[in-house]
VMD Tcl script that draws the C-alpha trace (Angstrom):
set ca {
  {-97.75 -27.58 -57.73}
  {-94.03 -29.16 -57.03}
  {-92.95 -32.40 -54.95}
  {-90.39 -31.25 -52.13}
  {-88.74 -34.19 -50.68}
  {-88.07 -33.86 -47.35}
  {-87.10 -35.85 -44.09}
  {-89.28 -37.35 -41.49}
  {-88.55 -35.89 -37.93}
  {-89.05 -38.79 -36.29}
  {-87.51 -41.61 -38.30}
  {-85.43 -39.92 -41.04}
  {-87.40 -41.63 -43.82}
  {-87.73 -39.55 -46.91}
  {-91.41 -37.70 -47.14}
  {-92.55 -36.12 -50.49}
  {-94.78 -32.81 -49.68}
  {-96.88 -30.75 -52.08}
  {-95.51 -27.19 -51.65}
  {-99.19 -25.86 -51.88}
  {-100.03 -28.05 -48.74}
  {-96.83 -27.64 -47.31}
  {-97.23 -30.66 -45.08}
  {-97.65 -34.64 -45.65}
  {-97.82 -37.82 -43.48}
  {-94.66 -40.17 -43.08}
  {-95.34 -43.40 -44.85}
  {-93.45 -45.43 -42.44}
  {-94.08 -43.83 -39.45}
  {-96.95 -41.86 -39.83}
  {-96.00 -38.73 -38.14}
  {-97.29 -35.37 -39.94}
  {-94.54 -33.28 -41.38}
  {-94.62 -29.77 -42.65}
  {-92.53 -27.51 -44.68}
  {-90.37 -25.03 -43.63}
  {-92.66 -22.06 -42.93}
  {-95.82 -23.80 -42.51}
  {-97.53 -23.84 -39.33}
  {-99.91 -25.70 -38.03}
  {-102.66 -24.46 -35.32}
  {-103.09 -26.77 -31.80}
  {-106.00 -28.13 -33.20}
  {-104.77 -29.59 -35.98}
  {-101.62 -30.91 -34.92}
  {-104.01 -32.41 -32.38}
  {-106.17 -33.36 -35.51}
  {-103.08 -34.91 -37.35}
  {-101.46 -36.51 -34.34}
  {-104.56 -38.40 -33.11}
  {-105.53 -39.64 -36.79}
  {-102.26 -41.36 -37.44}
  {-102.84 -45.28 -37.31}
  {-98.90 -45.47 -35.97}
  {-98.96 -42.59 -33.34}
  {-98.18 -44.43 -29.83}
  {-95.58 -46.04 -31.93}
  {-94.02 -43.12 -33.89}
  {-93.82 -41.81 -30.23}
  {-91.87 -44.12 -28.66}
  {-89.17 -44.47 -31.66}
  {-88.45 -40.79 -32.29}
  {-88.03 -40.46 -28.50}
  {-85.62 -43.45 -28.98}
  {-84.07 -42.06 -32.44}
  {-83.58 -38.77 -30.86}
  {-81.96 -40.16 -27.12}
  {-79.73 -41.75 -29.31}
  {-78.37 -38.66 -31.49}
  {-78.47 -36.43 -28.26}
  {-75.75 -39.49 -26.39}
  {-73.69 -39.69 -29.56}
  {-73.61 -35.85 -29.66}
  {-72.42 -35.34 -26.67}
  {-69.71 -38.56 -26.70}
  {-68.76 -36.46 -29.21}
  {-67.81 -33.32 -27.85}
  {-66.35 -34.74 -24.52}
  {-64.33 -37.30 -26.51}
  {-63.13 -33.96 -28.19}
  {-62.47 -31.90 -25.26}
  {-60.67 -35.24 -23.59}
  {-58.30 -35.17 -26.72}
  {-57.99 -30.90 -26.57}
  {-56.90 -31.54 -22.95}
  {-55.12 -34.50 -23.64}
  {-52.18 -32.63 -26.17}
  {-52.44 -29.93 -24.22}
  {-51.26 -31.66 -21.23}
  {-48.73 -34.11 -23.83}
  {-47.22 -30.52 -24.60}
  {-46.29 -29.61 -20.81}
  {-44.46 -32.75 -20.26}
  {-42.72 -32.47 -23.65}
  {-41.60 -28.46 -22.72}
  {-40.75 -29.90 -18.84}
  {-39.49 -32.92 -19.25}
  {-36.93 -32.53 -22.75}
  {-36.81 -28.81 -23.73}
  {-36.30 -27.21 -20.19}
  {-33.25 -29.48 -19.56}
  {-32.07 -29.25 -22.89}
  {-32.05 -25.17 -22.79}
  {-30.32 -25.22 -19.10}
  {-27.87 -27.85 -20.63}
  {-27.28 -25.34 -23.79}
  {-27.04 -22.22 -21.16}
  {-24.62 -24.02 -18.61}
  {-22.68 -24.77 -21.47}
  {-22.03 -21.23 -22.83}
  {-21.65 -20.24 -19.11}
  {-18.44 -22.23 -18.46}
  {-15.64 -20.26 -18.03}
  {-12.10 -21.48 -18.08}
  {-9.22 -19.44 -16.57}
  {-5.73 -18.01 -17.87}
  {-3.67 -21.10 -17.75}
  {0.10 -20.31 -17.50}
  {2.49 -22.26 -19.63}
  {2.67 -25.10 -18.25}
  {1.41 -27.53 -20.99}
  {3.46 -28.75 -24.21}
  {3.14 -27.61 -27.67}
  {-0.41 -28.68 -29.58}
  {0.62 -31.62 -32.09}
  {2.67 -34.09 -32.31}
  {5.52 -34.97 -30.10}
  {6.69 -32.01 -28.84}
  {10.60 -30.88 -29.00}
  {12.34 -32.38 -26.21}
  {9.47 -34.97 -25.08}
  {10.44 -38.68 -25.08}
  {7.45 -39.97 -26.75}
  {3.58 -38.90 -27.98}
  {0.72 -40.33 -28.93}
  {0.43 -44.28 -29.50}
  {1.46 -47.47 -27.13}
  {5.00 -47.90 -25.61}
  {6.75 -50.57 -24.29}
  {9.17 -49.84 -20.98}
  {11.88 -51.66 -19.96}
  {15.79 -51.60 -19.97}
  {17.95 -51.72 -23.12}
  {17.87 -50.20 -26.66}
  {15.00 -52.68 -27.97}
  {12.16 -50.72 -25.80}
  {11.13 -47.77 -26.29}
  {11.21 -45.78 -22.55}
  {13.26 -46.66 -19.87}
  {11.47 -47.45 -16.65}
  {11.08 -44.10 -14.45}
  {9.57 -41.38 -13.52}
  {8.24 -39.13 -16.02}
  {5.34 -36.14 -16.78}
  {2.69 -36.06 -19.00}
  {1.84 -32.97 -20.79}
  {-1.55 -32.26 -23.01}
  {-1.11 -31.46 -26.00}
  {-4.82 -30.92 -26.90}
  {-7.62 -28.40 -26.03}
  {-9.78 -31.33 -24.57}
  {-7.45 -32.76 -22.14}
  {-4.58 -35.66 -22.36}
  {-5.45 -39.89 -21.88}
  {-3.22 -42.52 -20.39}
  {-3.47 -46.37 -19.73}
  {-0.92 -48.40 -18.19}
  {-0.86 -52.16 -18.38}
  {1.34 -55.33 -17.94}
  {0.21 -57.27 -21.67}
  {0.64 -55.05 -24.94}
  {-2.99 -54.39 -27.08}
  {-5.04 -53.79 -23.99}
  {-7.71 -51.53 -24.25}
  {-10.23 -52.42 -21.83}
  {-10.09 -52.67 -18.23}
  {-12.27 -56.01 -18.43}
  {-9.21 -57.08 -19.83}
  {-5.91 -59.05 -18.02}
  {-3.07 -56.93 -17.41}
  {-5.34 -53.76 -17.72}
  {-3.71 -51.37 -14.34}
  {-5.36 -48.27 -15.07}
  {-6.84 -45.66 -17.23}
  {-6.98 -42.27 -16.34}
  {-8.21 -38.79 -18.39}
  {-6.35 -35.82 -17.25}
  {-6.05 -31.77 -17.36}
  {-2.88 -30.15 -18.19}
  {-0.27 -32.36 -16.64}
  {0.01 -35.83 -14.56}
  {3.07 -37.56 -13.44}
  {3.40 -41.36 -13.85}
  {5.95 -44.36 -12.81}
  {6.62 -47.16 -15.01}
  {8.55 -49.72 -14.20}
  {10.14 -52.41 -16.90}
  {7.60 -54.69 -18.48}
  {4.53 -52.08 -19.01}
  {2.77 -50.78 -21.78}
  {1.33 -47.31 -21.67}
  {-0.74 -46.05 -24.12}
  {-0.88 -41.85 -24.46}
  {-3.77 -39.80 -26.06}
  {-3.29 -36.53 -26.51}
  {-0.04 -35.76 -24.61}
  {3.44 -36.40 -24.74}
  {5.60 -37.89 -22.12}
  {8.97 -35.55 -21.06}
  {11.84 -36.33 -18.45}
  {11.49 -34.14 -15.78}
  {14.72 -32.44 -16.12}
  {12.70 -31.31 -19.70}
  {9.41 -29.90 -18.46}
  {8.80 -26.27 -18.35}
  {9.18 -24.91 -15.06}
  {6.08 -23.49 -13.26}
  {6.14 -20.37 -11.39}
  {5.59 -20.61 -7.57}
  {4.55 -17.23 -6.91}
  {1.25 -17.68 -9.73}
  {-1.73 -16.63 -8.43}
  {-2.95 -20.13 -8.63}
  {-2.91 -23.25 -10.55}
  {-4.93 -24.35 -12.80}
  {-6.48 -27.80 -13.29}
  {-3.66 -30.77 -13.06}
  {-1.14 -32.91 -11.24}
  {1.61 -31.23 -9.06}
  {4.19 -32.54 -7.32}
  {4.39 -30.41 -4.02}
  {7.99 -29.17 -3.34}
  {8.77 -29.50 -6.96}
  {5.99 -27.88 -8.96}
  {3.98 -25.97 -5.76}
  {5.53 -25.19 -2.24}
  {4.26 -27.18 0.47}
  {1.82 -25.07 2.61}
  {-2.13 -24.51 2.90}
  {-4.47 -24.15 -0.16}
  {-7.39 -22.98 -0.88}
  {-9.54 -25.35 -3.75}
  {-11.86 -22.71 -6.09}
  {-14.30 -24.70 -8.55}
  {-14.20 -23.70 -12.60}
  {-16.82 -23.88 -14.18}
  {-20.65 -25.26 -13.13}
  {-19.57 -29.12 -12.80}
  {-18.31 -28.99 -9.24}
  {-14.51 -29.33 -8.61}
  {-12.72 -32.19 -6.89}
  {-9.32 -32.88 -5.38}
  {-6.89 -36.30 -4.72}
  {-3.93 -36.17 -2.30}
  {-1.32 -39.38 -2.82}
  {1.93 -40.44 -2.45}
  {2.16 -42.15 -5.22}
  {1.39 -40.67 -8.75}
  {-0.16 -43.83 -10.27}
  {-2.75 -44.12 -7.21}
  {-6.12 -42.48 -9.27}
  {-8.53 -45.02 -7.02}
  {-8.77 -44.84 -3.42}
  {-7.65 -48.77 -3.52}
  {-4.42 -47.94 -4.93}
  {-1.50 -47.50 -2.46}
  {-0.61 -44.29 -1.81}
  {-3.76 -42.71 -2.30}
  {-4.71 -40.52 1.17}
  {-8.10 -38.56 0.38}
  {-10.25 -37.72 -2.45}
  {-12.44 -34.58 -2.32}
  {-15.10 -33.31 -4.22}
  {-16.52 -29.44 -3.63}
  {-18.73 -27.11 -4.99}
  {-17.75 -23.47 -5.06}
  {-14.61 -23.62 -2.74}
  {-13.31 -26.05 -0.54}
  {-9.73 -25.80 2.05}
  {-7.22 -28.61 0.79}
  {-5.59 -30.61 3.93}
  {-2.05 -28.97 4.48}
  {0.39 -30.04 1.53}
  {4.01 -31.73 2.63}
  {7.15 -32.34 0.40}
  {6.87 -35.33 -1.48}
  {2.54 -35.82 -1.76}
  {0.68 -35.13 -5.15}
  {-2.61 -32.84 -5.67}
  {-4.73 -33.79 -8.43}
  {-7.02 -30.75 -8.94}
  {-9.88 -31.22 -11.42}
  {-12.61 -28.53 -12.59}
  {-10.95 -26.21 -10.66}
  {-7.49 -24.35 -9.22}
  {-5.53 -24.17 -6.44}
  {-4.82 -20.77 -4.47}
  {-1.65 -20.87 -2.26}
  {-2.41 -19.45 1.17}
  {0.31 -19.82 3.75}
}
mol new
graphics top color blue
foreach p $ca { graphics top sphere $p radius 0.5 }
foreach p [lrange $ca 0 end-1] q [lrange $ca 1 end] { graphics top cylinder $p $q radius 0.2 }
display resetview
């Protein structure tokens, strides 16, 4: 004969059987429990049932025990399929919302093309033979203790990401929160600027020429690339057609004055901005085009 401890089905207490019997009675509960393999016939599970003293009672708390491990079982396995669903949704807004913009950023990116650019800009580095100045912060006015004489001049990048200028009245400015600030503009290729005696302007990546110095552009190009031109001197006047470079959209600004880069600066008549391709307003002597993200086609 040997001892086999096993559990009561109805309250979990531990029930010591004789493996010969193969069945004992619960000693808190009462309830008749058998071995694994031992079967009992109606009658005396009927037999057993009705002579334990704790029957009604062993009734009502294994229905209870057993309520309460079918609820926690299946809290369980929704509270599992809530958290299944739960990353699986967390990992569609995580492809939608940062990878899918970051892949059409990456692909617009490599799409960009730029154009042949004719020779038009100055030399990469430095200040370039025959400019009056480079990089850094002038001072303008008349005499030999400033650095340019008041004028008209043209900037010319000399970097692969585009040229900066600001032009103030105080030296040391460098925001436009600040007094004296006029202006700061980023440019493409080439931008003509006045400065009259008193100013500071600070270049990035350009150098300022005379005009008698710059490189002369040919009139009969197929077009012109991104920039400032002065029509009559750079481009003959006439009707253009705008084409967009790139995947940014292209814009256009017609003045009269090369310092006007805001609509509330005098001399500034229209801005544009276009997708694709857009027809510029017919060009007279004397006006500026600003073309940006795109070129210019001469029609007529």
């Amino acid at each position: 004969m040997a001892i086999v401890p096993i559990l009561c089905t109805q309250c979990m207490a531990s029930v010591d059987i004789d493996d010969k019997k193969g069945k004992g009675r619960c000693e808190f509960c009462g309830t008749m429990v058998m071995l694994k393999g031992k079967v009992e016939s109606k009658e005396q599970a009927k037999t057993n049932n009705n002579s334990s003293p704790n029957n009604g009672t062993a009734d009502v708390f294994g229905s209870i025990f057993n309520d309460i491990d079918n609820t926690v079982e299946r809290v369980s396995r929704t509270t599992s399929k809530i958290i299944w669903i739960s990353s699986i949704v967390v990992g569609i807004i995580i492809v939608f919302v940062i990878l899918v913009p970051t892949i059409r950023m990456i692909s617009n990116l490599s799409n960009i093309t730029i154009p042949d650019i004719p020779d038009i800009t100055a030399p990469g580095g430095g200040t370039p033979s025959g400019a009056v100045v480079g990089a850094g912060e002038w001072r303008v006015g008349d005499g030999t203790s400033f650095d340019i004489q008041p004028g008209r001049y043209l900037l010319l990048q000399t970097s692969t990401v585009g040229g900066s200028v600001r032009l103030a009245t105080a030296p040391g400015v460098t925001s436009h929160t600040q007094q004296g600030h006029l202006f700061l503009l980023n440019f493409s290729n080439r931008q003509y600027i006045d400065l009259e005696a008193g100013q500071f302007v600070t270049i990035s990546r350009a150098a300022l020429w005379v005009l008698d110095a710059t490189p002369v552009i040919d009139q009969n190009a197929a077009y012109f690339p991104a920039g400032q031109y002065l029509v009559g001197r750079d481009i003959p006047a006439g009707n253009y057609r705008a084409e967009q470079v790139g995947n940014v959209g292209g814009s256009f600004r017609i003045t009269t004055n090369p310092n006007a880069v805001s609509h509330t600066h005098q001399g500034h008549i229209i801005l544009t901005n276009f997708s694709g391709q857009a027809f510029v307003p017919t060009l007279v002597e004397g006006q500026f085009i600003t073309i940006s993200r795109g070129r210019l086609v001469f029609l007529d």
